[in-house]
N, C-alpha and C positions, 0 to 999 in steps of 0.2 A: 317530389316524386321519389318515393321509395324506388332502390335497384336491388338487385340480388342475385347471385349463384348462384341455379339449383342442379341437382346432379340429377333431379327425378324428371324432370320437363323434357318434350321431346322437342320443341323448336325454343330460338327468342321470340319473345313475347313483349309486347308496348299495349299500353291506352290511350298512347300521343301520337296521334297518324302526322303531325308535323317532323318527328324523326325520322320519318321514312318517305325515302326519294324513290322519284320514278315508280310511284304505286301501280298495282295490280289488283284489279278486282277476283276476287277467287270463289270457287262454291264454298261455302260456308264448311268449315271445318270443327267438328264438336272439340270444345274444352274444358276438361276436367278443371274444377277449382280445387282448392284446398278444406274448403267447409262441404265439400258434397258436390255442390252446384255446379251444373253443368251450362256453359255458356258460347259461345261460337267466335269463332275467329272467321274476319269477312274481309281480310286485305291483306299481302304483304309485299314484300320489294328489299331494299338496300340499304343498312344506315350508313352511311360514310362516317368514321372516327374524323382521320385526315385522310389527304392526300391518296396516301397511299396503305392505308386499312380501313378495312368493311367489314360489314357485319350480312351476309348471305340469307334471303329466306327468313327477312325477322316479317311474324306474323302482326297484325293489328286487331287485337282482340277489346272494344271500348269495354269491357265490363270488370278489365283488372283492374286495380288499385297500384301495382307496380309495377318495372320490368323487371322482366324473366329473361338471365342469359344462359344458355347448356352450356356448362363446361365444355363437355366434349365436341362442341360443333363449333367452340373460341380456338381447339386446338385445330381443328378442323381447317379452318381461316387460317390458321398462324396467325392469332393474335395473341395467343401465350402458346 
């Protein structure tokens, strides 16, 4: 599974609903891809790293090929 930084994405983003704890069903949120296509985000919740860092608000979109983390929503968390 490809990962990635992007500064352009508005939330994180996974294709692996196993990474994400204590899921939430959500109204389908539109996602812009990268080739044009637009595709939907239908879940999200919590990744736990450890203990004691999370990842807030990561979306479960099946139609990426890899995760999306926002810079600015890791400082966000204080996870850098």
């Amino acid at each position: 599974m490809t990962q990635g930084f992007d500064s352009r994405v508005s939330c994180h983003m996974t294709n692996v609903l196993s990474l994400l704890n204590e899921v939430q069903e959500i109204k389908a949120i539109p996602v812009a891809l990268p080739n044009g296509a637009e595709t939907l985000a239908i879940k999200k919740r919590v990744v736990y790293l450890d203990s004691k860092s999370s990842l807030n608000n990561f979306l479960f979109v099946p139609d990426l090929n890899c995760n999306l983390m926002l810079i600015a929503q890791l400082i966000d968390d204080n996870i850098c």
